[in-house]
Each structure stands twice: as structure tokens, then as C-alpha cells.
N, C-alpha and C positions, 0 to 999 in steps of 0.2 A: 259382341266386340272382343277381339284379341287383348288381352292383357301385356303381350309380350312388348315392348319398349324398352328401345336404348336406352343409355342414360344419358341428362339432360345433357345437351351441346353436342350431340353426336350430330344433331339435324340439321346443323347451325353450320356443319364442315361442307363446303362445296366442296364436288369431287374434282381433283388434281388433274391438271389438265396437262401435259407432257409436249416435249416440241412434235410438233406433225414430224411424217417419214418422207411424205408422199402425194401429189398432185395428180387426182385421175385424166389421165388421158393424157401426162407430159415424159417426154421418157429425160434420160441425162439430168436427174433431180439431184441437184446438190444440196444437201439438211446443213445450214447454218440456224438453226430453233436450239437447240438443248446445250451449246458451249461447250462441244467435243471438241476433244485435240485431232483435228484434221492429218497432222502424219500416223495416226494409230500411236498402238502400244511399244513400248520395246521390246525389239525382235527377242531378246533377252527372254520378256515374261510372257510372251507368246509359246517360247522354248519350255517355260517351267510350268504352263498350262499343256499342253503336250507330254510331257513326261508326268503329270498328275495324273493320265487317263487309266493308267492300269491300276490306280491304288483307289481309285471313287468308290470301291464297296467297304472301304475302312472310315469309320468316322473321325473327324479332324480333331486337333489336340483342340480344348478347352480354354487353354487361356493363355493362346497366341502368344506363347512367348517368344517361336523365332521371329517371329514378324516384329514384337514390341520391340527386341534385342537390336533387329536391325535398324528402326525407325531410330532408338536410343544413336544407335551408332552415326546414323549419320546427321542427326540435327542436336546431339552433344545433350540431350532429354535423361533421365531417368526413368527408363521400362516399368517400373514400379509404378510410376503416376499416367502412365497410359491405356485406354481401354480400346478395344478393336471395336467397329460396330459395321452393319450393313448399310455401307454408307453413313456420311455424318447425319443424314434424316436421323438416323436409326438413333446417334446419339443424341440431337435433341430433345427424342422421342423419348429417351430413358431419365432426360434433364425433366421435362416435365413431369414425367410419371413419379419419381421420386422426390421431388421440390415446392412439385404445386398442385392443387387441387379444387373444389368446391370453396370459395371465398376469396381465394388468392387472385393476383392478376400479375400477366407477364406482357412485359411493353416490348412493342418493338418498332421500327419506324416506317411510314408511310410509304414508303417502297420497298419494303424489306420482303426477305424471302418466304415463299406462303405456307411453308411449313411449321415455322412460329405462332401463326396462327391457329395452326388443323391441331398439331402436337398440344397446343392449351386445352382448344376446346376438346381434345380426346380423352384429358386429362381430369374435364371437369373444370379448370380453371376460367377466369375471366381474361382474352386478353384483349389490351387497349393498345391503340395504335399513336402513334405520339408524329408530329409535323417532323421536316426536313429542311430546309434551308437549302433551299437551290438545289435539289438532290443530293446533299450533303449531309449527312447526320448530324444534330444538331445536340451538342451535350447538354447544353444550356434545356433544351427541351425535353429530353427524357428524365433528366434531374425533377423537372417539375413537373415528372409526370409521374413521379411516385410517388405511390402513401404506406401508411401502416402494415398494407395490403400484397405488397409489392414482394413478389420471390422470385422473379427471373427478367432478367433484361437481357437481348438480345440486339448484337449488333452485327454486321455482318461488314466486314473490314480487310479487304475493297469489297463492294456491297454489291447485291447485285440485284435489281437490274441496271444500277447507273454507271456503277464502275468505280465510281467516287471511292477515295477512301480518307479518312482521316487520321491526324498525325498518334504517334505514340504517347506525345504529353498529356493531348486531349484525350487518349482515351487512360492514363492517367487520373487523370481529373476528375470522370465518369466513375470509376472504380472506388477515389478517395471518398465521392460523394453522395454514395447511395446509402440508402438505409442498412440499418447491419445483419438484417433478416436477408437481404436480396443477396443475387448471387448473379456478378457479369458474365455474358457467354460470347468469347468473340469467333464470332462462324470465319475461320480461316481456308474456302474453298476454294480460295483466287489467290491467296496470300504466296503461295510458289511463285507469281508471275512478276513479283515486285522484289526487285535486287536487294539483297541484304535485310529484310523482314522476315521476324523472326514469328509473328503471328499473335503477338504476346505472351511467350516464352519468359521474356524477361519479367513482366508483369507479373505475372506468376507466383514467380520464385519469390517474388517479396509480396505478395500477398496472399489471403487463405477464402479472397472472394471472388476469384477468376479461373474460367475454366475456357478452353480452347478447341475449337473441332479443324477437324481435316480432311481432308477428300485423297481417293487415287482416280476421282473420275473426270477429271479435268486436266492437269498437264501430264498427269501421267498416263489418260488415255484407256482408261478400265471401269468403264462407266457401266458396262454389261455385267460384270462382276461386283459390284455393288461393295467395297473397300473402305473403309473411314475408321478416322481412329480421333480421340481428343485426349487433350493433357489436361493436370490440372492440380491441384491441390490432394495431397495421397488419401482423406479422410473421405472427399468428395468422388474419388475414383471407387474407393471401398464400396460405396452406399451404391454406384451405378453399375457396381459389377451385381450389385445383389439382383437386379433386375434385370439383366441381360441374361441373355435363354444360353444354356450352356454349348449348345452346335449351331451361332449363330452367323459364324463363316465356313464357307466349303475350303476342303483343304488348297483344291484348284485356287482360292480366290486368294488363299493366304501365300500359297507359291509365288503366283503371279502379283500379288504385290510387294512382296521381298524381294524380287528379279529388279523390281520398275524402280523404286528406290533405288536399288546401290547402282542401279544401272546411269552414273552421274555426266555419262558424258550426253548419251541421249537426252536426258531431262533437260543440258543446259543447248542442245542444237533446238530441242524444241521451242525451248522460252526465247531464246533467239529470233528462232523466225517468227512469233510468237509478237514478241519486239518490233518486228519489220514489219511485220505486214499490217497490223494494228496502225502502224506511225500514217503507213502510206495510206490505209483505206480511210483515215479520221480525214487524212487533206484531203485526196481522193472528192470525198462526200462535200466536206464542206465548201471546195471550192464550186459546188454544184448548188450552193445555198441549203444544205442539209450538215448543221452543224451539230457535234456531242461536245460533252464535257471529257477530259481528258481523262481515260481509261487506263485504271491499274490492272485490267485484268486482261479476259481473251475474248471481249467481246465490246462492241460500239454500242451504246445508245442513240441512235440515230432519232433528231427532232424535226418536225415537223410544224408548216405554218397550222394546224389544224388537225382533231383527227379525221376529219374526211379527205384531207391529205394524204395520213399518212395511211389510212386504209384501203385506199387506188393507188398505192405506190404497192401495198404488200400484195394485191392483187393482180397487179401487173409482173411482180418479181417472181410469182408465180408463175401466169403462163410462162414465164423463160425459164423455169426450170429452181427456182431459186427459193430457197422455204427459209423466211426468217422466223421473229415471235412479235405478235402483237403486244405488248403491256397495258392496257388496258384495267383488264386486273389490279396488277402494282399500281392504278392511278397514274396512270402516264401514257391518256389514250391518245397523245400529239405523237407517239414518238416508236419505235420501232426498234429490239434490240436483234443484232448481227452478229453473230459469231464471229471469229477470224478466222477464217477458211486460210488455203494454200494460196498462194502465187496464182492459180488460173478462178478457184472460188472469188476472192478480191476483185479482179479485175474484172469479172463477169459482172458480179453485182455494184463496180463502178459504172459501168457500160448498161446496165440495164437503168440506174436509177435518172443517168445523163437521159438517157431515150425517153423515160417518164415526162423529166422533168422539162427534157426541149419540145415536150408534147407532141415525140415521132413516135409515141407509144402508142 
């Protein structure tokens, strides 16, 4: 018998399951699964991925400073308390591995995003999963879900798969009243989608136990290139630089999200339509008798009487070409989440779910 063995909780990780591409034997497939920005990137950093290609045999600068310089610039931050990572996975990847380990445990809520989970146990850590409140995060609940024990809580604000998000005071609240060993982390991947949210920015600044993640692969449409940055407290960013591999972004990835950023007039036509089409597909649905809970972000939670319901709607939305996500997983097998597609995605998959639902399907 082999000796060789992971270490414990490696076994315990189910493997990540990603939005489908693809329906055999449908052609015209539109991917509403993984919560891409349907108009693409900015032609901008499209432009700065393009002009990357002749320098890909130089290795990228180390410690992303024009990228930090720029993010500083246009959301008023300190580049100093910023770290770049492969995607925000990456940086809660680096939260766990430095924070928690064998004995420790990191909460997170009942619908929360499943890398919380995989990120502990890679880490060796315990993590415990804490109730919701309507699909709401429930502060009252992760307070008393902490003990002695506790090094990481994770909120994900607007959250996703629900959409939900909760207010600044409460997540206040959460921060004044965790234990002083634990450290909040609020996963801001949606947080661009919501007017004047700062991601807990402000939070921050007046305290030394919150740290904040970011995405470029969501409004800014750079999801191939794998972008993310978090802010946070500057002793906290020191400790996660020590664990981030030093050519952790390709130069390409670091061009093209400096493009996408200052590129502000794009970001705000996106969040816009973003806005519209969101408003219209939530009526859209519900007035079909498939209602969500009102959406901060770029995608619907769609519910269902049942999950056998909602599993012959997703398989019907199928044959028509149409690929949403089950949640099942996140514990929420009644319900079905949709991306916001464009103007013709929307109204396809109003029109398919009507066809389900007046049982012409």
C-alpha cells in the first residue's frame, strides 16, 4: 500500500464545478452559468491585450504596481494596502493559507461562494457553514457562530448565489463583534454593480480587522484572464504578499486590467444596461410566477415551486439554446440562478420559461 497521502481535508474538497459552455447537439448556445458581462471587455483593454503580444517573452513586474497606482486612482485606495491576485479565488486562497490552519475554523454562510469552503479545507482548516435568513446573511447568526476557534469569516456582499446584500451598518456590527483573533473578509465581486458602494472601503480605514477582495471578471468582463485585487489593513496585506508567488499575473493580464479600469465610461454603459435588463428580466419572470429576491448584482436567482420544477425548466432552457446554473450545491435546489444576458439573451429566456411554464414546452 502507498504511503503517499494528501493532507487531511484535501479529500473532503469536491471538485469545482464551473458554468457549462455547451449543449450537445444545440447550436445558437447562449452561456448565462458563470455571470459574465455579456457586452465583453473594453475595446480599450482588448487594445492593451494586443499590444502585450510582442513583449510575452519578458517576465511581468512583480509587484503590480501600475495596476495598484491605477486601481489607487480611481477608487481614492492607497496602492500600499493593495495586493493583486489570480482572481479574488486566489486572494482568499492566500487569506486562508496565512490565517488558518489545522484547529482553526472559518465561517461562512449557507449560500456563500464555494471557494470559502475548498480554500479552508486546502488549508487544513475547519470550515463551518452558519444559516441565512431568507437568503440574507444573517449577522445575528455568524456572531454566534463563533468561538475561541474562529480566524476567518467570510461574507460575500452582494452575495452570490442570491444577490442579496446587506447594509453597511450591519456589516459594521459584524466586524465590532467578532472575536479579536478573527479577521472579516468581504468578498466585493458584485460590489461594482451597486451605485455608490464602496465595498467596505470605508470600513477599513477605521479598522485593523477587515480586508476586502475584488474581481475584473465580472463588470469588467476579464474573466479569461483571471484579475483580482483586495484591500485591506497594510500589516495584513504585508503577511499576504509573503505568500503570493512572485509572477503571479501575466503582463497581458495586468495591461488589460489597467485599460478596463480607467476605461469609466464603459464600466458605467455596462452597469447600466446591467441595471435594465436585470429590472426587466426579474418582472419579466415573476410575472410568469417565478419570482427572486431583488438583485444587487448581474444575475437573478430564479425560484421555483420545487426542485423538480426547477430542474425541467433548466432542462428545457436547454434544448432552446439557453445554459443557466443549477444551485443545488449552495442549497438552493428550488431555484435556478441567470445571468443578465443582453437585450435578445433576456428576452429569449423570458420566452422560453413562458413556453415551460404555459406547458407549450
Amino acid at each position: 500500500m502507498s504511503l503517499i497521502a494528501p493532507q487531511p481535508g484535501i479529500m473532503d474538497i469536491a471538485l469545482y464545478q464551473g458554468g457549462a459552455a455547451h449543449v450537445d447537439g444545440v447550436a445558437n448556445v447562449i452561456k448565462l452559468s458563470s455571470n459574465e458581462n455579456p457586452l465583453g471587455p473594453s475595446p480599450k483593454a482588448v487594445e492593451a491585450v494586443r499590444n502585450s503580444a510582442a513583449g510575452i517573452h519578458r517576465y511581468p513586474n512583480t509587484d503590480h504596481a501600475p495596476l495598484r497606482a491605477a486601481i489607487g486612482e480611481m477608487t481614492g485606495l492607497n496602492p500600499e494596502q493593495i495586493i493583486c491576485g489570480a482572481g479574488s479565488d486566489e486572494i482568499i486562497s492566500f487569506l486562508c493559507q496565512a490565517y488558518a490552519g489545522p484547529g482553526d475554523e472559518v465561517l461562512h454562510t449557507e449560500h456563500g461562494f464555494a471557494m470559502y469552503r475548498i480554500s479552508a479545507l486546502a488549508a487544513g482548516a475547519t470550515p463551518v457553514e452558519v444559516r441565512e435568513r431568507d437568503r440574507i446573511t444573517d449577522v445575528d447568526a455568524l456572531l454566534a457562530g463563533c468561538t475561541e476557534r474562529t480566524k476567518l469569516v467570510f461574507v460575500a456582499n452582494p452575495n452570490n448565489p442570491t444577490g442579496t446584500m446587506i447594509c453597511a451598518a450591519e456589516i459594521a456590527r459584524l466586524a465590532d463583534g467578532l472575536p479579536q483573533q478573527a479577521l472579516l473578509v468581504l468578498d466585493g465581486a458584485y460590489a461594482e454593480f451597486v451605485d455608490g458602494y464602496d465595498g467596505g472601503a470605508a470600513l477599513i480605514a477605521e479598522r485593523d480587522n477587515v480586508v476586502m477582495t475584488r474581481t475584473f471578471s465580472k463588470l469588467y468582463g476579464l474573466g479569461g484572464l483571471r484579475v483580482g485585487w483586495g484591500y485591506g489593513p497594510q500589516p495584513i496585506i504585508d503577511v499576504l504578499n509573503r505568500v503570493r508567488g512572485p509572477f503571479n499575473l501575466s503582463t497581458t493580464a495586468l495591461l488589460a486590467a489597467e485599460a478596463a479600469i480607467r476605461d469609466t465610461d464603459y464600466v458605467e454603459h455596462c452597469r447600466a444596461q446591467n441595471s435594465r435588463w436585470r429590472a426587466w428580466l426579474a418582472k419579466a419572470l415573476a410575472e410568469l410566477g417565478v419570482p427572486s429576491d431583488t438583485s444587487c448584482a448581474n444575475f437573478i436567482l430564479a425560484r421555483f415551486a420545487s426542485q423538480t420544477e426547477a430542474e425541467a425548466c433548466d432542462a428545457y432552457l436547454q434544448t432552446q439554446g439557453l445554459i443557466v446554473r443549477r444551485v443545488a450545491g449552495y442549497n438552493l435546489p428550488n431555484a435556478l440562478r441567470i445571468t443578465v444576458g443582453d437585450e435578445i439573451a433576456c428576452r429569449r429566456v423570458a420566452a422560453a420559461v413562458a413556453a415551460f411554464k404555459g406547458g407549450t414546452a
